[in-house]
N, C-alpha and C positions, 0 to 999 in steps of 0.2 A: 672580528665576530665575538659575541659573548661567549665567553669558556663554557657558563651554565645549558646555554644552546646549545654547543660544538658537542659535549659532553650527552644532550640528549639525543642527538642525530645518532650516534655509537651507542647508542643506549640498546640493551635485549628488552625485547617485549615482555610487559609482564603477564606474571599468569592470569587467566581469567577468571574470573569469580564462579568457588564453589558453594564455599560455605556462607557467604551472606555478609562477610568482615573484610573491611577494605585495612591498609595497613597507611601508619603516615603519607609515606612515600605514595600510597595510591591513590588517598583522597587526592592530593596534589595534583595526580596527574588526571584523574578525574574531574574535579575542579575547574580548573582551564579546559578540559573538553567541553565541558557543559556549561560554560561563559559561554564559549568560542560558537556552538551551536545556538545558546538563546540569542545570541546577534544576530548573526547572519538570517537564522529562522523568525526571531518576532521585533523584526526590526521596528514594529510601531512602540514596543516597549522598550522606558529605559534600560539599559546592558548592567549586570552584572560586575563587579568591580572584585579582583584580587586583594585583600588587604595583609600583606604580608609582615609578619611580629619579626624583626629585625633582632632585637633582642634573643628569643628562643632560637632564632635560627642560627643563631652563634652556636648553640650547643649541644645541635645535632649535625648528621653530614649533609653534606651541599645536596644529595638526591633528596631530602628530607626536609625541603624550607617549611616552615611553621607557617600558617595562617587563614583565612576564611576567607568564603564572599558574602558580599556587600550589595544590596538593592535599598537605597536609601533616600527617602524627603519624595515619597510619592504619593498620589492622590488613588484612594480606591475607588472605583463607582459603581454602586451598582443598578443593574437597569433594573424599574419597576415594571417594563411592558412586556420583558420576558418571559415567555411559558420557562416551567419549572425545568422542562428538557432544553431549556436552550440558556438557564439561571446562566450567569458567569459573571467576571469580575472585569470593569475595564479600567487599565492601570496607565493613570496619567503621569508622567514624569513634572517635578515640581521645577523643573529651566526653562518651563515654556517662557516667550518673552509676555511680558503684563497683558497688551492687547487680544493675544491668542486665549489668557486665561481663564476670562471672563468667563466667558461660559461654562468650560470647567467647575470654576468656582463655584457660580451658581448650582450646578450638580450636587454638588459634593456638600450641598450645607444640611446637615440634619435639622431636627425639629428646631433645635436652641438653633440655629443660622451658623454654625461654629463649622468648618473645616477641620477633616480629620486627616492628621498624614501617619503613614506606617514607612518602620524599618524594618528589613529582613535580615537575619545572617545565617549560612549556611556555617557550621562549626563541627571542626571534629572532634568526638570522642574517642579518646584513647580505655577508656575503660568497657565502653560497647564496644568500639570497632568499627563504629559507624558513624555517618553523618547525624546532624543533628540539626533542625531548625528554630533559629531564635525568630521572635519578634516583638515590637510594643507599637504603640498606637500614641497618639497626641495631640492636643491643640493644637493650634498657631502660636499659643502664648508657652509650647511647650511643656503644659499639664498632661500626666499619663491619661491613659485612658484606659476604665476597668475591664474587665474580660465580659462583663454583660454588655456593656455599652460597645465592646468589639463585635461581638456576637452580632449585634443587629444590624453591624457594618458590611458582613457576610453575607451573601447568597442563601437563601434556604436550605439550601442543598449540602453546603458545606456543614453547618449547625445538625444538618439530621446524619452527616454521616459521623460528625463527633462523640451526636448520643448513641448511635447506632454500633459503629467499629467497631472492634475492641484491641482495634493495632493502632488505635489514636486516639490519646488523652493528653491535656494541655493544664501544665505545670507554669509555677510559677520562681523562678530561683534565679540568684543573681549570674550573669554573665559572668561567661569566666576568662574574657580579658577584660572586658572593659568595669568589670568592679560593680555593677549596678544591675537592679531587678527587671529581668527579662520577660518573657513567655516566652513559653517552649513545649512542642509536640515532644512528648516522651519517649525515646528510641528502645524503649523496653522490646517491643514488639519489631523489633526493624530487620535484624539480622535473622528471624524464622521467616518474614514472610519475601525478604530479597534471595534468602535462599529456594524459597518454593519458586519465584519468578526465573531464578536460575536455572534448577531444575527441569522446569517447561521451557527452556530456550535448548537444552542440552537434551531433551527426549524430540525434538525441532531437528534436530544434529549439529547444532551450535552451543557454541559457552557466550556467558554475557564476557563482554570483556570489559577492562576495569573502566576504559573512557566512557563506556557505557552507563557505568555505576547511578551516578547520579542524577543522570535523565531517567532512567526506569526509576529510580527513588521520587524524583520530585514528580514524574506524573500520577501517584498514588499521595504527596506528604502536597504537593502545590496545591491539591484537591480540597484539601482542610480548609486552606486561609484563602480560596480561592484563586489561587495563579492557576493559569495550565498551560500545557507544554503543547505545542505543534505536532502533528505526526511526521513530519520531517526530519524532527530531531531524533526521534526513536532510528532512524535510519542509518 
């Protein structure tokens, strides 16, 4: 058996989230929870992917691997016959075989006929404390794609809650593994309002607990870019 398993089988439970700030060690294990649940719960969408930095993880300890997730080379769609209450995003995974694609593709052509794919990463911040969500948009021929032209890739909904919020604004700054310019929901706001959601779980007579973290996170930050989460997974 893997030692890093064996080691978390013996492992004490962490504490539960008070203050809003998850610590390396937590995102980690938060992380693989909320993989492990977007599977099993929205099995029509591609799964989530552990990308773990080999490197950093040298230079921390072994409860403390370094690295993000990954939702990557997928088609977004959005329906036009949706009332505004039912707007959402349907997210096609880019493996389908050619045959199945067709259609898809069709969907998914804007005005110019051009196909647009999005990557996601979930990444931690050691300087907030918190999770942070990357993303970019692209051709087929691999040209980025600007934050207006993403905009109209979006659901209505999501766009009015961007202008709306004020716990989400989208930055533009290079990734900070991969070296290159991202978009990214600014986590300025993240750790006050995970802590209110906390708060209302513990006046409940419960604490969030840390595997929780990042499913109560992403069904308020998936909302932006239009992902959303099952009520399943909150479970």
């Amino acid at each position: 058996m893997d030692m890093r398993k064996t080691a978390d089988l013996f492992a004490p439970p962490m504490d539960p989230i008070s203050d809003g700030r998850l610590t390396l060690e937590g995102f980690s294990v938060a992380a693989r929870a909320f993989a492990d649940k977007w599977k099993r719960h929205n099995q029509s969408f591609p799964p989530w992917s552990w990308v773990p930095l080999i490197n950093r993880t040298l230079l921390v300890s072994n409860k403390q691997e370094e690295g993000y997730l990954s939702l990557e080379k997928i088609f977004i769609l959005s329906s036009l016959e949706e009332s505004p209450e039912e707007e959402s995003l349907d997210v096609t995974p880019d493996f389908l075989d050619k045959e199945e694609s067709i259609d898809h593709t069709i969907l998914v052509q804007n005005v110019e006929n051009e196909a647009h794919y999005y990557d996601f990463h979930i990444v931690y911040s050691a300087s907030y404390g918190v999770p942070v969500l990357y993303f970019r948009g692209y051709c087929s021929d691999g040209k980025p794609l600007s934050l207006d032209v993403i905009k109209k890739d979006l659901p209505s909904s999501s766009v009015s809650l961007l202008l709306e919020s004020k716990w989400t604004f989208i930055t533009q700054e290079e990734h900070p593994y991969l070296n290159r310019p991202w978009f990214k929901l600014h986590p300025c706001g993240t750790e006050e309002w995970i802590k209110l959601l906390s708060q209302r779980s513990s006046s409940g007579g419960c604490q969030m607990p840390v595997e929780l973290y990042l499913v109560s996170w992403f069904s308020v930050v998936g909302q932006v870019v239009g992902l959303r989460i099952t009520l399943e997974m909150l479970n």
